[in-house]
N, C-alpha and C positions, 0 to 999 in steps of 0.2 A: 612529366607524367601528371594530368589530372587526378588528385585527391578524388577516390569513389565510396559512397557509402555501402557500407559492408551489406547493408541489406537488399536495396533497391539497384545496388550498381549505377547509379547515377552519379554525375557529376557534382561534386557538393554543393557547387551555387545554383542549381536548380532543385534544392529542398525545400526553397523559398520562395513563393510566391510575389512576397513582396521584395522592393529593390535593398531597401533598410529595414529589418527586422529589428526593432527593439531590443532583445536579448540574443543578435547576433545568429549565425546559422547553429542548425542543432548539430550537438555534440552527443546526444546521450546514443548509447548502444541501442536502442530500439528505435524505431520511427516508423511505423504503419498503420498507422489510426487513421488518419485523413490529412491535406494538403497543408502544407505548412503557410502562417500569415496568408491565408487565402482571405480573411475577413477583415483580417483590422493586423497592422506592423506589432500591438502589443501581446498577442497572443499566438502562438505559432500553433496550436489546436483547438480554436476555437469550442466545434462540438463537445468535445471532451474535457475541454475547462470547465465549460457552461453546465455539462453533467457531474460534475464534483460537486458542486453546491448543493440541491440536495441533502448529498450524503452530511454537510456541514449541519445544516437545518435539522436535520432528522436527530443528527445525534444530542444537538441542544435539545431537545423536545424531547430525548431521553432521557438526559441527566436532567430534564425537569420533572419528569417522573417519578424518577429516582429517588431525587429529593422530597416530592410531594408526597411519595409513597414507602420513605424512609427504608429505602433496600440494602441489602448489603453491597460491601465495598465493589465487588465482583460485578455484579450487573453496571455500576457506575465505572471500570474500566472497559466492560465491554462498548458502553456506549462514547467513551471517550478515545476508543480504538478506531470505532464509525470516523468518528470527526479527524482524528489523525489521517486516515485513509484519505478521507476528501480533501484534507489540507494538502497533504502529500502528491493527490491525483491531481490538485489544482497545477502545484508548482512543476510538477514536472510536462505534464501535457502542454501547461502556461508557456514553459520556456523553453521543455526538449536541453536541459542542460543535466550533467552527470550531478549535481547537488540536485536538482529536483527529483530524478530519478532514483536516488537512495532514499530521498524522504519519503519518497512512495511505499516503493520495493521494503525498507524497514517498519512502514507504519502496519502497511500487509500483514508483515510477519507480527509482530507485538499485537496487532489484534487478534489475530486469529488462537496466538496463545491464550490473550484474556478468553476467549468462544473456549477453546480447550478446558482449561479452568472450569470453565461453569459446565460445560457437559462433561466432565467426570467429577463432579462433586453435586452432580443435580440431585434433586431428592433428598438431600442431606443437612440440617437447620447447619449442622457444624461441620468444619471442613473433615472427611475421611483419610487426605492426604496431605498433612501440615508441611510437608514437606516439596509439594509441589511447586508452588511460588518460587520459590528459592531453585527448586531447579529449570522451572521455566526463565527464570532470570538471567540463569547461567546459559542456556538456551539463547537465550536472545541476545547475551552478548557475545557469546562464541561466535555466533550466526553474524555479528557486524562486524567483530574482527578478523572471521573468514573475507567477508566480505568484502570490504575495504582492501584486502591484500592478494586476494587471487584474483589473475589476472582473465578468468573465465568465470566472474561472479555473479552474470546473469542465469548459464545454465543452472548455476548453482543455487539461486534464488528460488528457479522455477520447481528445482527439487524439492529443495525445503518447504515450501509454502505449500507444495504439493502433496507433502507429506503430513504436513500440520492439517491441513484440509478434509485429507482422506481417513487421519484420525479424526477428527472430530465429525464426520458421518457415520464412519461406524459404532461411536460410541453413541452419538445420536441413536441408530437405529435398536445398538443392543440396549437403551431405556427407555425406546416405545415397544419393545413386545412383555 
């Protein structure tokens, strides 16, 4: 029996365009962005490596704000959440391997907590909930040791993240009215 990938039902050596992939055919549980090494053998997604960067840049350019503009520690996680996210997007998109894809998939998550953070504590010179950190920590390491050991950790990512997500628009919106 032909090895098929779970998503595309395809035969696995046709995920690659190229004969010799640099980092080997993809392994990670997703693959539907666009053609694999269709560009160059050392990149299995090209577009989407090439659009992580970027989010790299951007985030340096915030932590130099940051700094210039002497912010609190909170803005300087979220901006250093940015640049995990692109590091994370580069390597996984880069290789299509399951260590890339957790770099991703977790940097996701830890940033969107640092965003959490600062929209429920907006408005406030001092923090209103000293005690959030510590539980967003615990958060985020429950969340990788779920992760690493359930055998269905993608649905589970897309919960999670989805849920961090959809709180932090509503608390978004309940500090613009």
């Amino acid at each position: 029996m032909v090895p098929r990938d779970p998503f595309y039902r395809r035969p696995i050596q046709d995920l690659s365009l190229h004969p010799d992939p640099f980092w080997g055919l993809p392994t990670s549980n997703v693959d539907w962005c666009e053609a694999n090494y269709a560009h160059t053998r050392y990149v299995a997604e090209f577009f989407n490596t090439l659009s992580s960067l970027p989010m790299v840049a951007v985030s340096l350019w915030g932590l130099y704000l940051c700094a210039t503009y002497r912010l609190e520690p909170r803005f300087y996680l979220c901006w250093a959440g940015i640049g995990a996210v692109g590091i994370g997007s580069l390597a996984f998109h880069g290789m299509l391997h399951p260590a890339g894809q957790a770099t991703d998939e977790l940097a996701m998550i830890c940033a969107s907590l640092a965003f959490l953070y600062v929209v429920l504590e907006v408005g406030h010179l001092e923090a209103r909930r000293p005690w959030l950190p510590a539980l967003e920590m615990v958060y985020a390491v429950g969340f990788a040791v779920a992760y690493f050991t359930s055998p269905f950790f993608f649905p589970f990512f897309v919960a999670a993240y989805g849920a961090t997500v959809l709180l932090i628009i509503f608390q978004d919106h309940n500090c613009s009215e």
